[in-house]
C-alpha positions in Angstrom: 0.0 0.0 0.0 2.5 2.3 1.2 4.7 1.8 -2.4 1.2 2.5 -4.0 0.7 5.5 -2.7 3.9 6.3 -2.9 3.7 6.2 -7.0 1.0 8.6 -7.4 2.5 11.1 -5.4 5.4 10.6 -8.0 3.2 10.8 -10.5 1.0 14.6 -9.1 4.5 16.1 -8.4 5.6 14.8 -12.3 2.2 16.3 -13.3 3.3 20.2 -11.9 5.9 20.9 -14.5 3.2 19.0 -17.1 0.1 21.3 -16.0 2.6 24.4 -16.4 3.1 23.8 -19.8 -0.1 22.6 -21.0 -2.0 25.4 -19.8 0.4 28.4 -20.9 -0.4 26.0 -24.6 -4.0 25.4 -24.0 -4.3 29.4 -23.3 -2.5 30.3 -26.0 -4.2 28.4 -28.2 -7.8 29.3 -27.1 -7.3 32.5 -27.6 -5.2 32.9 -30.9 -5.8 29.7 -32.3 -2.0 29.1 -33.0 -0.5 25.1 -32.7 2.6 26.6 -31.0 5.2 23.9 -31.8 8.0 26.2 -30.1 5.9 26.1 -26.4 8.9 23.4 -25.9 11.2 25.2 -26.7 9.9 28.4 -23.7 10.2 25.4 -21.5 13.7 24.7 -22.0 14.8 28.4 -22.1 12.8 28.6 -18.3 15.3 25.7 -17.5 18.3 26.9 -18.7 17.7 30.8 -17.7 16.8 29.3 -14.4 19.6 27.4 -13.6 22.0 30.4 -14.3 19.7 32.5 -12.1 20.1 30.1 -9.3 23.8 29.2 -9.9 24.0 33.3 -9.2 21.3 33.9 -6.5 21.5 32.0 -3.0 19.6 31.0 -0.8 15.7 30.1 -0.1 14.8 34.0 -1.6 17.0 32.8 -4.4 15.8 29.8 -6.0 12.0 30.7 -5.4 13.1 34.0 -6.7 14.7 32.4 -10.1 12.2 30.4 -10.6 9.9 33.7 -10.9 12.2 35.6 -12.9 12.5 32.7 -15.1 8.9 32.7 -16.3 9.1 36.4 -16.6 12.0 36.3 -18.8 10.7 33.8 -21.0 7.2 35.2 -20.6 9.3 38.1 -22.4 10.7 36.4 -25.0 7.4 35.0 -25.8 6.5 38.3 -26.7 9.2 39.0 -29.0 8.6 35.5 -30.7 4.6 36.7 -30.7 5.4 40.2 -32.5 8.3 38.9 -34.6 6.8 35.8 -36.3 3.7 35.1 -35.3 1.9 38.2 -35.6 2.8 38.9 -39.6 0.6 35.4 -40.3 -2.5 35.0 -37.8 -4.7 36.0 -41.0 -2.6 32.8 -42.9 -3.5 29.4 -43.2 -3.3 27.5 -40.3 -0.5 25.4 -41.3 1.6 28.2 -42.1 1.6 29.2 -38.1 2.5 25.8 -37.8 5.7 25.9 -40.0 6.5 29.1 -38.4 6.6 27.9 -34.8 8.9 24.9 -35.8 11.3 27.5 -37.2 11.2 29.0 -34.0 12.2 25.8 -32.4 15.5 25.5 -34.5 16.3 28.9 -34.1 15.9 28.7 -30.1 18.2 25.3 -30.4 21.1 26.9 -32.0 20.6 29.7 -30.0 20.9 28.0 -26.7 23.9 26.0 -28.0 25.7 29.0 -28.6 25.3 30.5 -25.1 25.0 27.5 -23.0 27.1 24.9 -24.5 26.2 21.3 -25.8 26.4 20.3 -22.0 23.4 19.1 -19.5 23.2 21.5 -16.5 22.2 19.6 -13.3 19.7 21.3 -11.4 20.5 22.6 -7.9 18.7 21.2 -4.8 15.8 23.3 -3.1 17.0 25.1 -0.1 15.0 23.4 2.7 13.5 20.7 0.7 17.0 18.6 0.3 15.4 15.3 2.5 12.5 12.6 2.6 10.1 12.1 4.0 8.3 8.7 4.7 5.1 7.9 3.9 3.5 4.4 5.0 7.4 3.1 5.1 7.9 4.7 1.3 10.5 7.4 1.6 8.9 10.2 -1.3 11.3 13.4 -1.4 10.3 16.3 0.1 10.1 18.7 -3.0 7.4 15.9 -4.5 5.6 17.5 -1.7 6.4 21.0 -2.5 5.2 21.1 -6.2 1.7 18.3 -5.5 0.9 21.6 -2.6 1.9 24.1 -5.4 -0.1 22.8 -8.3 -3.5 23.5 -6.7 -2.7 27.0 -5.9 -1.6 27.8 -9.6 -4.8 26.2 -10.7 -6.8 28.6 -8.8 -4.7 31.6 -9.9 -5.3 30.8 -13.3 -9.1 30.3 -12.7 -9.2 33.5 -10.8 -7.5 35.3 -13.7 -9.9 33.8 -16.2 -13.1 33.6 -14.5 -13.1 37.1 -12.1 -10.6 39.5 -13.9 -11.6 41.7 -17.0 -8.8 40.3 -18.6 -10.4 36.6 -17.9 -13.3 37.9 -19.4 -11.9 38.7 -22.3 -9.4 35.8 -22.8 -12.5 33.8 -22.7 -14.5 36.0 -24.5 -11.9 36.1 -27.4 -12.0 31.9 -27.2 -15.5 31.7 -28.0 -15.4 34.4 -31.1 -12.9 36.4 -30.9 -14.1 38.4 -34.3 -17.0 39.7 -32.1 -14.5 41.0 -29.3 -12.8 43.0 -32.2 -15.8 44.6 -33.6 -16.5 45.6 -29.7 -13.3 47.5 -30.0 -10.8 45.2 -28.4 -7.4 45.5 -29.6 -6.8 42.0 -30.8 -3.1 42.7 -31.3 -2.4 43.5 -28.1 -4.9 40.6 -26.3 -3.1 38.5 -27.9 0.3 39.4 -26.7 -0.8 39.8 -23.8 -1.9 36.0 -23.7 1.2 35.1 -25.6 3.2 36.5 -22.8 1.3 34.4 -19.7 1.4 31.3 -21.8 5.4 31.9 -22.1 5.8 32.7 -18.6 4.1 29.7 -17.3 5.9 27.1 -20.0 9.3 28.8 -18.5 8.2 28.4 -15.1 7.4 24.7 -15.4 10.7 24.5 -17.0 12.5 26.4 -13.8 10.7 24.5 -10.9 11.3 21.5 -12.5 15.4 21.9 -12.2 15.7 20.1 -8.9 14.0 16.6 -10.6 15.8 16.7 -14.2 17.8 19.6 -15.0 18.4 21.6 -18.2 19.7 19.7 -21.9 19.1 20.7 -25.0 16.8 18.0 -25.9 14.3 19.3 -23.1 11.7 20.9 -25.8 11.3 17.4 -27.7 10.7 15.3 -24.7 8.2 17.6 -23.3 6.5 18.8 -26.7 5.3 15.5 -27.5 3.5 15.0 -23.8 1.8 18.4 -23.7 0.4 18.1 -26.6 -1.2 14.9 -25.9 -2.2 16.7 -22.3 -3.9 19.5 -23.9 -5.6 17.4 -26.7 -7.0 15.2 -23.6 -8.3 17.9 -21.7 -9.7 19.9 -24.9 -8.1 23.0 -26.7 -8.1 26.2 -24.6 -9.4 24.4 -21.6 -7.0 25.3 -18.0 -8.9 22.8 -16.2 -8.8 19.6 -19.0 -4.9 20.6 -19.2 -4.8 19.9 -15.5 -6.8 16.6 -15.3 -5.2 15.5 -18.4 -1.5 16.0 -16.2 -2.8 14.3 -13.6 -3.7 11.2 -15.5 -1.2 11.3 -17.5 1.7 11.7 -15.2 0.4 8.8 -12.7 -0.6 6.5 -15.5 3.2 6.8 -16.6 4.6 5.9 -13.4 2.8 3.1 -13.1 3.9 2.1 -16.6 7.3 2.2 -15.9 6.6 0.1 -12.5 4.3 -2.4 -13.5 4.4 -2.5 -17.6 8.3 -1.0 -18.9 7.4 -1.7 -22.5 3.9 0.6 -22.2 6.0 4.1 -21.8 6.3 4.7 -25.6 2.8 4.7 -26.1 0.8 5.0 -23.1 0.0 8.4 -23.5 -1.2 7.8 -26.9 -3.2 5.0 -26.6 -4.5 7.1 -23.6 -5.2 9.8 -26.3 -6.8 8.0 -29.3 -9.0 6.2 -26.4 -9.8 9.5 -25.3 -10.6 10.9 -29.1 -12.6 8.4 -30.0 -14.9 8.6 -27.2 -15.3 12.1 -26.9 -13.8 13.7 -30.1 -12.7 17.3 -29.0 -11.1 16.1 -25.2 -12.8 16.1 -22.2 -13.2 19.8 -22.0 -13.1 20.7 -25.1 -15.5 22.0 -27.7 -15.5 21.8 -31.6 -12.7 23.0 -33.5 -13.6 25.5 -36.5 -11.3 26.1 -39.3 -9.1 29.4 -39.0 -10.5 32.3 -41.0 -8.2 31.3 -44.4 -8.6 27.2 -43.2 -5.8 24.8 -42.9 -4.2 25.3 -45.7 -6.0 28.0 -47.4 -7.3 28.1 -51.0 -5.6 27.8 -54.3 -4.8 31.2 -55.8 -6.1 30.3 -58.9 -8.2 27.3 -60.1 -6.2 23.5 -60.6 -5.9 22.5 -64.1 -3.9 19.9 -65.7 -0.5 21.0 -67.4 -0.3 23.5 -70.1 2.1 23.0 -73.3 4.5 24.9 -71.3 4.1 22.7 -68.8 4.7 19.3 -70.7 7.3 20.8 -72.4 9.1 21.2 -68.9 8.2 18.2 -67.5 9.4 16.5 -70.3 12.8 18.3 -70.6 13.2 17.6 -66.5 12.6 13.2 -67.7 15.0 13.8 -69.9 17.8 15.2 -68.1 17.0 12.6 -65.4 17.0 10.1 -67.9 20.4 11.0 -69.1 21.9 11.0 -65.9 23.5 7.7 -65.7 25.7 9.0 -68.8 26.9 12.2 -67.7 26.9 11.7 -64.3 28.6 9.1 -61.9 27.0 6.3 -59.5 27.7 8.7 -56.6 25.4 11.4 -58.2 22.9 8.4 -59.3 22.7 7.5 -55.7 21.7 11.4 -54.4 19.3 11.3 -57.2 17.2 8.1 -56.1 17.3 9.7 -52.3 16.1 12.9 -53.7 13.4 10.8 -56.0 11.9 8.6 -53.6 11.7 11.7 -50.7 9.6 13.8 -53.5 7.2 11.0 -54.1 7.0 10.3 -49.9 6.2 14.7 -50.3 4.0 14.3 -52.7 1.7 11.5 -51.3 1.7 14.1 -48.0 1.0 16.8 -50.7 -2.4 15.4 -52.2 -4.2 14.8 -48.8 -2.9 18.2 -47.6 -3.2 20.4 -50.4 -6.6 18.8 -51.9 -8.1 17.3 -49.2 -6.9 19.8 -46.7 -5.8 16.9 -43.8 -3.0 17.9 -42.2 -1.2 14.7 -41.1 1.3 14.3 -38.1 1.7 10.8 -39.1 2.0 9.8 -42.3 5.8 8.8 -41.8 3.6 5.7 -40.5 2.9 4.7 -43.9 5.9 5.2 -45.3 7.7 3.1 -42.9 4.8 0.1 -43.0 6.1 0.2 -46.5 9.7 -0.3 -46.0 9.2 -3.2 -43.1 6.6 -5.2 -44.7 9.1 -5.3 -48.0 11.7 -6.1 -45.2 9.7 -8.6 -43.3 8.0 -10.8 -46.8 12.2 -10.7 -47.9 13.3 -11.8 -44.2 11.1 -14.3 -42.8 9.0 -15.5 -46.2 11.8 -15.5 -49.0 9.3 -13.5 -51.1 11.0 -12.5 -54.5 11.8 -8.7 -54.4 9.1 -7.8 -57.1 6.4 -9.4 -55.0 7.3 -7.4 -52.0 7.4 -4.8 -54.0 3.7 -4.9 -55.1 3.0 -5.7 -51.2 4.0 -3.7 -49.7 2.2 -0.2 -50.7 -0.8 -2.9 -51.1 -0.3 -3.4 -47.1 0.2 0.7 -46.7 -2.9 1.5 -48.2 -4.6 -1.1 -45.9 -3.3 0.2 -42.9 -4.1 4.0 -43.7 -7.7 3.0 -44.4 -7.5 0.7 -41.0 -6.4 4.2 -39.2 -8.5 6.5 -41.7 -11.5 5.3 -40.5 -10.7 6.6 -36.7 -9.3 9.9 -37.9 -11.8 10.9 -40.8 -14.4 11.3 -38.0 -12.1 14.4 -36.6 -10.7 17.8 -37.9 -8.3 20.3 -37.1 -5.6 19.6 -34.7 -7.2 16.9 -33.2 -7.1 14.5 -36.3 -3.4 15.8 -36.5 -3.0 14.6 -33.4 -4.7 11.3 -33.7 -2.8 10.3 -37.3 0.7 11.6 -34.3 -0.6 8.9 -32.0 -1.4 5.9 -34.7 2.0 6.9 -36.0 4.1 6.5 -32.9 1.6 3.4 -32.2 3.7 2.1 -35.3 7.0 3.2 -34.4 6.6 1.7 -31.2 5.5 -1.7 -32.6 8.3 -1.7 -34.8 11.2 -0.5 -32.2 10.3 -2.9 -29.8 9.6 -5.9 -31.2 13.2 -7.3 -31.3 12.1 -11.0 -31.9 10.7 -9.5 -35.6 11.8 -6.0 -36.3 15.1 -6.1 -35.3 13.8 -3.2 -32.9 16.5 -0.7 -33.1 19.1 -2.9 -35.1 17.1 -3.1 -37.9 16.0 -5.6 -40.9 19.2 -5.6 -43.1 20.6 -7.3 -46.3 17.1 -6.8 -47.5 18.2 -6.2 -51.6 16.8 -5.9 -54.9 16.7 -9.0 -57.4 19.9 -9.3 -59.5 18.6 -7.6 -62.5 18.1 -4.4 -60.5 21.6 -5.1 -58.0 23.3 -2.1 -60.1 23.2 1.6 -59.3 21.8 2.6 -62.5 19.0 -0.3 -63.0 18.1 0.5 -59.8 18.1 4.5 -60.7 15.8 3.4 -63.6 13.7 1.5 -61.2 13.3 4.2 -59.4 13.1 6.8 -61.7 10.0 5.0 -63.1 7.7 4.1 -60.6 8.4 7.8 -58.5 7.4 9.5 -62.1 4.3 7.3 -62.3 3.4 7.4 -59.0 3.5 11.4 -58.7 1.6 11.4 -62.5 -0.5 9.2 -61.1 -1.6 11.5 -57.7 -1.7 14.7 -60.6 -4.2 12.3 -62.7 -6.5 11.3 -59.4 -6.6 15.4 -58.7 -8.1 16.4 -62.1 -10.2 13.0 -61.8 -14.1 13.6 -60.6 -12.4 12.2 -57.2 -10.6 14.9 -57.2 -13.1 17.7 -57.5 -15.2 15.7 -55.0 -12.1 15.5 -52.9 -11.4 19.4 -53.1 -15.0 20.5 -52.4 -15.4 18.4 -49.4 -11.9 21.1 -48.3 -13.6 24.1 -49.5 -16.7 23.4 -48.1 -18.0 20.3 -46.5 -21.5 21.2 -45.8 -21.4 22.9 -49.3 -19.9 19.2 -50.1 -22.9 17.2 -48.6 -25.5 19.6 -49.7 -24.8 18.1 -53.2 -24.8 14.6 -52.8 -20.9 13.9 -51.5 -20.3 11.8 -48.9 -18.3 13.7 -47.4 -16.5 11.2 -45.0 -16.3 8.1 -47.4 -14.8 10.6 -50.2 -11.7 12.1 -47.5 -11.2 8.3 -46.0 -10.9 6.8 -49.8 -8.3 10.0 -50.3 -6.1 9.2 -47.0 -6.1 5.6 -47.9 -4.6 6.3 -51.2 -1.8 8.8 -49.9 -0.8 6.0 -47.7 -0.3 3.8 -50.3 1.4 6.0 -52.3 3.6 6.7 -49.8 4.6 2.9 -49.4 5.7 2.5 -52.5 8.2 5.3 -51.6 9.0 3.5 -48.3 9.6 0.1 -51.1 11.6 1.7 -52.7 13.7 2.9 -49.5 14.2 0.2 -48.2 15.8 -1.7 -51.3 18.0 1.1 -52.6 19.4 1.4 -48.6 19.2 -2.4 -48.4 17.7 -1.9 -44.7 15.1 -0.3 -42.9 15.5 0.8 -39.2 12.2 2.2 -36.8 13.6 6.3 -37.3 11.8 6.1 -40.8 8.8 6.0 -38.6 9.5 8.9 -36.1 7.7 11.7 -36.3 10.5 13.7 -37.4 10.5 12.1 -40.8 6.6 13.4 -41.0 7.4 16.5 -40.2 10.3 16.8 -42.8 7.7 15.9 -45.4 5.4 18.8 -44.1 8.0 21.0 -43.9 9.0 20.2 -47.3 5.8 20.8 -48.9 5.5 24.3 -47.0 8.5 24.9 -48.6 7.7 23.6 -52.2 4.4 25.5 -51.8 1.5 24.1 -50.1 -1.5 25.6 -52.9 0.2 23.6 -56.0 0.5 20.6 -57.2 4.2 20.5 -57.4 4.8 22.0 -53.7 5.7 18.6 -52.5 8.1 17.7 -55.4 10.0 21.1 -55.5 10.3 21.4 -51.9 11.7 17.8 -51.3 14.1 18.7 -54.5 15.5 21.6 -52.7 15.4 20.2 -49.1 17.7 16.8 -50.1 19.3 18.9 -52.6 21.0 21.3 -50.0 21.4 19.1 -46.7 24.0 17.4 -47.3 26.1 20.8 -47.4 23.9 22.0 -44.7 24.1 20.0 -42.0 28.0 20.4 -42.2 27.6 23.9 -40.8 27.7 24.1 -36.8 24.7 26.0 -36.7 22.9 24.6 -39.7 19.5 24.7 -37.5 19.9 28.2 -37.0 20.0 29.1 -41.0 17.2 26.6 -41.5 15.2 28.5 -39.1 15.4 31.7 -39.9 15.1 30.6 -43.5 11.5 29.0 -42.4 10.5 32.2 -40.5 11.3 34.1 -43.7 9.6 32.1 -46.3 6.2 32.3 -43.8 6.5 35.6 -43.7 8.1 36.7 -47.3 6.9 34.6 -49.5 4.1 31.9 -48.0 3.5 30.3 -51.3 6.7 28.4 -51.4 9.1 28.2 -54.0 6.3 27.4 -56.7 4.2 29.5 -55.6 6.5 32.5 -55.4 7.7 31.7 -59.1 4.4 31.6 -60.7 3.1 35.0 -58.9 6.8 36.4 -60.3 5.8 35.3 -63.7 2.2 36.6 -63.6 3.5 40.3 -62.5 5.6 39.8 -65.6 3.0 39.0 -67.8 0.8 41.7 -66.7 3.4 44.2 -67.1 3.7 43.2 -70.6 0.3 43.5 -71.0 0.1 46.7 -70.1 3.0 47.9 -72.2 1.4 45.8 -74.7 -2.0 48.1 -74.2 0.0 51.6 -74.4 
């Protein structure tokens, strides 16, 4: 009993730090409807500006005294990150705010490596609160006890603030429509700031009072993103009081995990998530998600139609030059190519549920990667001849994405983000644990094509073939009648359903397919690498693909293609600079801000000024 007990103290004092952060998110978000990726990021900037506060200021005044300061500080540089980046795009698509925060997290990275150094700071102990104390025999550490008696108080700050302050009123007035507070004559700008600012301070003081139980590393922002996220999601967007029961659960049901069922840690959360989601699809606080004022992705700027002249002309000159590689260039450059080729169709599967069905995925490396290992697997354990896995294995990805379609289809917004993030680390976990099949972390290897295709350049054509008719394919489906179905049910789904669309069936039918698509990309990984290991199911490689298509240009076509072009094109040389996050970063910021329709995007508007100016010169 006493070891019992013991545990879910653990688990309330874990759950302080969790609440913290959660609510300074779920706040943020209520009010200016921004996914802040970089909330992380405030947390470990409150842990390293904290631990230099207290390495400088002694005492009990001290520590409780830089673990204030902290918050402030960051609450500060929440503002700048608010007025800087995030301000120039609340009017864009939501995604784009999205892309914009995850530059701010490799910005802050870089920038925290310069001034603190690449090593972990170890947080000091709390003056007073240094001992144990024992509990029905258990001994549980006195600052356990500090931070279970602290979290109540906070909680009833914040409900004070929100519930009997005008500034409450307004937060919450701004949650429910914050158009209508505008055209009462609120500032928005400045409401927002203002929220932006408590929402930073509180994810940099759960960052600071968490020193004495962790510390401060630069990996601090991933660990935590991941959990508060699921936290918030839980409790339901923009709600204090769901962020709060959601840390609670989710901080004792992990200590028990790790106690009773060590392989459950990965996923418990999740699976505590998608349980969650499917019973009550906005969390247990929260209410209905509705679009942004421009949507998730926004609209095209002009209407989709299939290639021009022009456009076949280019298209085929580009096949060409690819075609001619193997003569002009060597294997080394044949190699980059098929890396570059089977990334851009991976973009481009992400591209044509994103762009035209407007689902933004979290997930969809899970696809990718069910693509690779079930190659992998039919070659290990069945002897399957390489072209048979071949045709398996996107057959198996489709399967799967219409298995986990048919649970996320039934959401929107963040929340079915969230829900393709936990079916995708469902996956990775599957595939990283299971040692006695997946190799877990080692890996399937010596998993290689058949001997007509063992050369570089066969294997270049190989490749070179199926990506082209794969991504012709996905360009044929858009300008299909699928396709136009697919796009109004984005545009407009009650609009959609009005005229005789099933609206559902039509998205789920869509996901399925980008799944598929994107195993034959994961196929054709895993036999040009001849292995497949579980970080081609991280969530990291889905966000590469997201970040690529942002970059490509998320209203065309082509965004996906373009962007993962330029992306594999220039990391090699990249990632050889020290600071390589840093220039990727700001590069991100700028594209949101500059120049939001990608590379594409950006090109065509360039060439439609200069068609317009010769009209007009044309006219005179």
């Amino acid at each position: 009993m006493g070891l019992f007990v013991a545990q879910i103290l653990t688990g309330l004092a874990n759950a302080a730090a969790l609440f913290l952060v959660a609510s300074g998110l779920s706040l943020i978000f209520g009010v200016t409807r921004i996914v802040n990726f970089a909330h992380g990021s405030l947390y470990m900037l409150g842990a390293y500006v904290g631990v230099t506060l207290m390495a400088a200021l002694p005492g009990h005044f001290g520590f409780w005294g830089s673990i204030l300061l902290s918050g402030l500080i960051v609450g500060l540089i929440g503002v700048v990150i608010e007025i800087c980046v995030l301000r120039p795009v609340y009017r864009a698509p939501e995604l784009f705010q999205l892309v914009a925060t995850f530059g701010v997290i490799l910005v802050i990275q870089d920038l925290a490596l310069m001034v603190w150094g690449a090593e972990d700071r170890l947080g000091p102990r709390a003056p007073g609160l240094t001992s144990v104390v024992r509990i029905l025999g258990e001994p549980v550490p006195q600052y356990d006890l500090a931070l279970i008696a602290i979290t109540p108080f906070i909680l009833f700050a914040l409900w004070w603030l929100i519930t009997r302050t005008r500034i409450g009123i307004l937060v919450r007035a701004a949650t429910q429509d914050r158009e209508m507070v505008g055209a009462l004559g609120v500032n928005q700008a400045w409401l927002f700031t203002g929220v932006f600012f408590l929402g930073s301070a509180l994810a940099g003081l759960g960052g600071a009072i968490q020193l004495p139980k962790g510390g401060a590393d630069l990996l601090m922002d991933l660990n935590i993103i991941s959990a508060v996220f699921v936290v918030v999601v839980i409790g339901g967007m923009g709600s204090v009081t769901g962020a709060f029961l959601a840390s609670v659960l989710i901080s004792v049901l992990n200590v028990f995990g790790v106690a009773y069922l060590p392989q459950s840690t990965l996923v418990l959360m999740y699976v505590v998530m998608a349980i969650v989601l499917l019973i009550r699809p906005y969390g247990l606080f929260g209410r209905e998600e509705k679009a942004g004022e421009h949507g998730q992705v926004g609209e095209p700027d002009r209407p989709v139609r299939p290639f021009g002249t022009l456009g076949r002309a280019l298209t085929g000159l580009l096949l060409l030059a690819l075609a001619l590689l193997p003569v002009f260039g060597s294997s080394f450059s044949q190699v980059l190519v098929i890396d570059i080729l089977i990334f851009c169709l991976f973009a481009a599967s992400l591209q044509f549920i994103l762009s035209t069905g407007g689902l933004v995925s979290f997930g969809h490396a899970v696809f990718y990667g069910a693509g690779a290992y079930v190659a992998a697997l039919l070659i290990t354990y069945a002897d399957t001849p390489m072209e048979v896995a071949f045709l398996l294995a996107p057959i198996s990805a489709g399967l799967i994405a219409l298995v986990v379609g048919w649970f996320c289809i039934r959401l929107s917004g963040v929340y079915f983000a969230m829900l393709t993030l936990a079916f995708s680390q469902l996956g990775w976990s599957l595939v990283f644990q299971w040692n006695e099949v997946t190799g877990g972390d080692d890996g399937l290897v010596n998993i290689w094509p058949s001997a007509w295709l063992s050369g570089t350049t066969s294997y270049y054509y190989f490749t070179l073939v199926f990506v082209t008719a794969g991504i012709l394919f996905l360009r044929h489906v858009v300008h299909s009648p699928f396709g136009y179905a697919l796009r109004a049910t984005r545009d407009s789904a009650r609009q959609a359903e009005a005229t005789g669309i099933d609206v559902r069936r039509v998205q789920w039918i869509g996901f399925a397919l980008a799944g598929a698509i994107a195993g034959v990309a994961g196929a054709l990984f895993v036999f040009s690498k001849g292995s497949v290991f579980p970080n081609e199911m991280q969530i990291s490689k889905s966000f590469d693909a997201l970040i690529v298509v942002f970059l490509g240009g998320v209203k065309t076509l082509s965004g996906g293609v373009v962007g993962a072009t330029f992306l594999e094109g220039v990391k090699d040389w990249l990632i050889r600079l020290e600071y390589w996050r840093l220039i990727m970063g700001l590069l991100i910021i700028c594209v949101v801000i500059i120049a939001p329709d990608g590379i594409v995007g950006t090109l065509r508007k360039v060439a439609d000024r200069i068609g317009l100016g010769r009209q007009e010169e044309a006219s005179r």
